[in-house]
N, C-alpha and C positions, 0 to 999 in steps of 0.2 A: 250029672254027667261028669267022668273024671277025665282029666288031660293028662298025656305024661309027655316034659316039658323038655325030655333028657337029650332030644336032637338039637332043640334050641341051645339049651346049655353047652352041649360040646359043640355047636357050630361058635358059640361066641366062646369060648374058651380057647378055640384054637384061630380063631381070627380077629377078634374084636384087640384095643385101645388096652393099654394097662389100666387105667379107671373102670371100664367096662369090667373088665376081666378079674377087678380086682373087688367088686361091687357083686357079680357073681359067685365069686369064693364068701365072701362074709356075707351077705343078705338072703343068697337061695339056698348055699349048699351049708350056712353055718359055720364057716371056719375062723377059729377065732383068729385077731390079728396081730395077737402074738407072734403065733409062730412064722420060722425064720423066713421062709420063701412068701411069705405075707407083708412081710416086712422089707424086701428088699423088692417086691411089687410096689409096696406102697410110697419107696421113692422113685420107681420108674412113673408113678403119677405124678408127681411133684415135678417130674423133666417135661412134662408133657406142654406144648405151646398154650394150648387153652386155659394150662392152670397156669402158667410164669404168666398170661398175661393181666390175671389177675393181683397176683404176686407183685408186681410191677406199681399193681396202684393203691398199695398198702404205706401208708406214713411210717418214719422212725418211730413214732410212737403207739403204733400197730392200729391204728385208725386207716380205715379205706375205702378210698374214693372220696368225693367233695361234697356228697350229704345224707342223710340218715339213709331214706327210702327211695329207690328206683335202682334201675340196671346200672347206674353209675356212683351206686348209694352202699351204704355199709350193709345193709340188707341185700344187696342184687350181687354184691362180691362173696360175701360169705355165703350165700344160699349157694351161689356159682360151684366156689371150689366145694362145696359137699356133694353137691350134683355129680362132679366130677370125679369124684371119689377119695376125697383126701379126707383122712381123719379129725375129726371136731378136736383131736389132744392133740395135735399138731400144734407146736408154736405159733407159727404164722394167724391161726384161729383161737387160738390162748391171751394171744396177746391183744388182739382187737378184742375180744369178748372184757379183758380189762380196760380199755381206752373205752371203751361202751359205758362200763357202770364206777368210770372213775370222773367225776366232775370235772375236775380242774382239766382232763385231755379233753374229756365230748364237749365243753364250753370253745375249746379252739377251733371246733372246725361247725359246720352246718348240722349238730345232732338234733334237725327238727326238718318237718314238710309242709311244702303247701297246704292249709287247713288243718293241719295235724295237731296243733293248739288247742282251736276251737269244737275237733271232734273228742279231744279230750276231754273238755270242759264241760262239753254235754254226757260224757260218757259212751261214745260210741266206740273208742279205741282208736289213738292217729300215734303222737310219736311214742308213746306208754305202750300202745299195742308192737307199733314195730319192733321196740324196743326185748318186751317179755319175747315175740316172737322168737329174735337172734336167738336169744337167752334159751329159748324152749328146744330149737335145734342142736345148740350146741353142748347140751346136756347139762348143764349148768345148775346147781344145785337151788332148790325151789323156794329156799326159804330168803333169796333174794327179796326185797319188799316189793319191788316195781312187778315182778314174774306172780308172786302172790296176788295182789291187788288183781293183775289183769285176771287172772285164773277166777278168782271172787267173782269179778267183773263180768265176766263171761258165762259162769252159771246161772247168773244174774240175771242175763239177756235168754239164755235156753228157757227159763222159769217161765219168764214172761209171754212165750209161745205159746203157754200152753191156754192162756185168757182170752187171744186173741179168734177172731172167727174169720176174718176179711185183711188185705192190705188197706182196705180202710180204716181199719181200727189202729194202726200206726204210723200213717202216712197219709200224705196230702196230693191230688194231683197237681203238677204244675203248671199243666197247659189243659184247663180243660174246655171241654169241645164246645165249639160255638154255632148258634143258630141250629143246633140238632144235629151239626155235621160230624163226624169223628174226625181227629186230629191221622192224620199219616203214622204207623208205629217211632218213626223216628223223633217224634212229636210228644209221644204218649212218657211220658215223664213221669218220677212221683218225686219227693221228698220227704224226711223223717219228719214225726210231728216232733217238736222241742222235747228231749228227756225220753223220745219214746225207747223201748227195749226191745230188740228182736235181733237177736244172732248175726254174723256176717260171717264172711269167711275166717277171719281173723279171731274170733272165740270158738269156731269149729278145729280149726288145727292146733291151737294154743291145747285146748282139752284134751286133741288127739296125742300131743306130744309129750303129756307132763302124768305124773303120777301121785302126786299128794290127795287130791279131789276126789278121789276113786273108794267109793264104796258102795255097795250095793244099792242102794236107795239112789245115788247119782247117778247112775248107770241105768237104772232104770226110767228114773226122770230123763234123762239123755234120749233113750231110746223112743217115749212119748212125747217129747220137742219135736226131737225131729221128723218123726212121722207127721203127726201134727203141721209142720212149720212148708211140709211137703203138699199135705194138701192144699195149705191154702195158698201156696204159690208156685205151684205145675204149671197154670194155663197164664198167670202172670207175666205180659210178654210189656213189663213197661219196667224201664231202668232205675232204680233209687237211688237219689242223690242225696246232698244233706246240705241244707240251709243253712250257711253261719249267722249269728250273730250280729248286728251291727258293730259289736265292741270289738267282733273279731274281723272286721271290712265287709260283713255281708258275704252276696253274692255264693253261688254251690260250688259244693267238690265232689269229687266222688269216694266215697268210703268202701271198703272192703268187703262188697257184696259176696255172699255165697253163691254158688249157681246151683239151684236147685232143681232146674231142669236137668240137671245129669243125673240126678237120681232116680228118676224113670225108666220103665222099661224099656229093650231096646229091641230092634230088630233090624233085618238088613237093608232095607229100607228106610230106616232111621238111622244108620250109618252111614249108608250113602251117601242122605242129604247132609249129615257132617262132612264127610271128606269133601263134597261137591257145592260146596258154600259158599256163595258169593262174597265172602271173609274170609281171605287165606290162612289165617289165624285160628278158626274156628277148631279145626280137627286136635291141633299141639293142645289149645286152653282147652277142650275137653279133655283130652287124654291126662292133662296132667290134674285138673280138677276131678278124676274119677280114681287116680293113683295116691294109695295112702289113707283113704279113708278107711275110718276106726270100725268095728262092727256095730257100733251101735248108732254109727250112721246110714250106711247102707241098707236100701229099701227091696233091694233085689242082685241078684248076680247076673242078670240078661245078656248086661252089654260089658261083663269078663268074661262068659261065656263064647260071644261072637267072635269076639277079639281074638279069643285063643282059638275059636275054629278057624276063623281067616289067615290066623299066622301058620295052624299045621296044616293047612291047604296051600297054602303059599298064595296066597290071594290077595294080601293086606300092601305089598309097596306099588303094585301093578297097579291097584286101585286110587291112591291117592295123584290126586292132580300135581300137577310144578309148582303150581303155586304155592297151593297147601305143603308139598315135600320142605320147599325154602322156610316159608316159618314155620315147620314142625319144628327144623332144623335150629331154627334162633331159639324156641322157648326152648327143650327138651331136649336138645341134639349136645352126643360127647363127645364125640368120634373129634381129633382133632381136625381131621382133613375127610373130603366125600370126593378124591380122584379118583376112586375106583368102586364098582356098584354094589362090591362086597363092605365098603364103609356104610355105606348108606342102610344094606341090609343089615349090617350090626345096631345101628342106633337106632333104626325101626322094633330089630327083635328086642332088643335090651328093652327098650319104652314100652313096650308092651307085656312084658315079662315083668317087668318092675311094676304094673299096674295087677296084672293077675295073679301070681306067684301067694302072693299074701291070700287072695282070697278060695282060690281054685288047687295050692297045694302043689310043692314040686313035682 
């Protein structure tokens, strides 16, 4: 089935955000960002409140925010303004990308996370992974050691899928069930067996975003991982965690799970129950877990398909509950301001567009 996307496009071209609008010029329509009216868009993003507030919690020494990884972290600012639509050559993003892999700056501030250490240590990827990640977005040249290493790293864990038959063969339950009772799902727990190997989100986007690793054979292997890594964890509805160490204080974290239920087929009835989720969260972290994947992750086009028929039906903002609109709005929303219904419809069509476009074609 083909879609043409060209109302969406000129509805957000003539109403959407400078970041919106300028994220449609380079990403759907191809315009490079050279040229001049691209370039004087690209500081009407930099005025934009949602990026100065980011802007704001960037150190003199181009380090930002008060620690590696989360929304307040050198990863949830940078990821931020690229969201946003500011360019990765941007100073402001030059300059942190250097305070990243310069020692003597990332030892002054918190350049590590809770467990991040210890999932190192075992190899699962914690502050080395965040780390390669920044690096992998910001285009950053590959032959970095730490960007290396994880890219190694991660093919490493893809391999490993392929030996596997069960989440038993890489993982432990945590809680398991007693006297023959099953545990409650919020109960049902696993965690990594020590050294085991098996892909996370964080070796899936790393792959997606870097280019040295790519050869026909990888690509292939890639493509039998994750089929592979799909079946044996579709109906898998128990959380993994990861056991530290005693050297490293014990006690779980949670590492950079993939979600591999999004890779399944969809229909509108499996939509629903996304928008209609007792997790108002639910709708944004699929949308944006199903936005960006590589082809040789994807299992099917179902649920770009629906998406794009609910948005040219106009069916898709009417549908989503208040809840879920609020945090679609925190993970995935640009717009700087939603006073008006026409904001709201923009960062609906954008996120949706940004999720299809790559797969289903201007």
């Amino acid at each position: 089935m083909t879609y043409d996307f060209q109302k969406q496009v000129d509805f957000l071209l003539e109403n959407a955000c400078a970041g919106i609008r300028y994220q449609v010029y380079r990403d759907m329509l191809g315009t490079p960002p050279r040229e001049p009216f691209m370039r004087k868009l690209q500081e009407e993003v930099l005025e934009q409140p949602n990026v100065q507030k980011h802007l704001k919690a960037q150190h003199p020494d181009g380090w930002f925010g008060h620690e590696l990884h989360g929304n307040e972290g050198m990863d949830g600012h940078i990821r931020g303004l690229l969201n946003l639509g500011v360019e990765a050559s941007q100073p402001c993003i030059q300059r942190a990308v250097n305070a990243l892999v310069t020692p003597e700056i990332a030892e002054q501030h918190k350049n590590w996370f809770r467990g991040g250490e210890a999932l190192d240590a075992d190899g699962r990827g914690g502050n080395r992974a965040v780390t390669a990640g920044i690096l992998s977005w910001t285009g950053a040249e590959e032959d970095i050691p730490v960007l290396q290493e994880e890219i190694a790293l991660s093919l490493e864990h893809m391999r490993a899928v392929l030996q596997y038959h069960s989440p038993e063969d890489f993982s432990v339950r945590r809680n398991p069930s007693r006297q023959g009772k099953a545990l409650p799902s919020e109960k049902r727990e696993r965690y990594y067996k020590p050294g085991a190997r098996f892909p996370g989100a964080n070796h899936i986007s790393l792959l997606a975003n870097t280019q040295s690793w790519r050869s026909e054979e990888n690509l292939q292997m890639l493509k039998s991982a994750v089929r592979h890594g799909y079946r044996i964890m579709k109906d898998c509805d128990e959380y993994i965690t990861f056991r530290k160490p005693k050297e490293y204080g014990s006690g779980f974290v949670g590492p950079f799970n993939f979600n591999w239920q999004a890779l399944g087929a969809l229909d509108e009835e499996g939509l629903g129950g996304i928008l209609e989720s007792p997790y108002p969260f639910q709708f944004g972290f699929w949308l944006r877990d199903i936005t960006g994947l590589p082809e040789w992750a994807r299992q099917n086009t179902s649920a770009y398909e629906l998406l794009a028929d609910w948005l040219e039906r106009e069916i898709l903002p009417e549908r989503i509950p208040e809840k879920a609109l609020k945090a679609f709005r925190q993970i995935v929303g640009r717009e700087p301001y939603w006073r008006k219904e026409t904001n709201v419809k923009c960062d609906i069509t954008f996120a949706v567009l940004e999720a299809c476009v790559p797969v289903l074609g201007v």
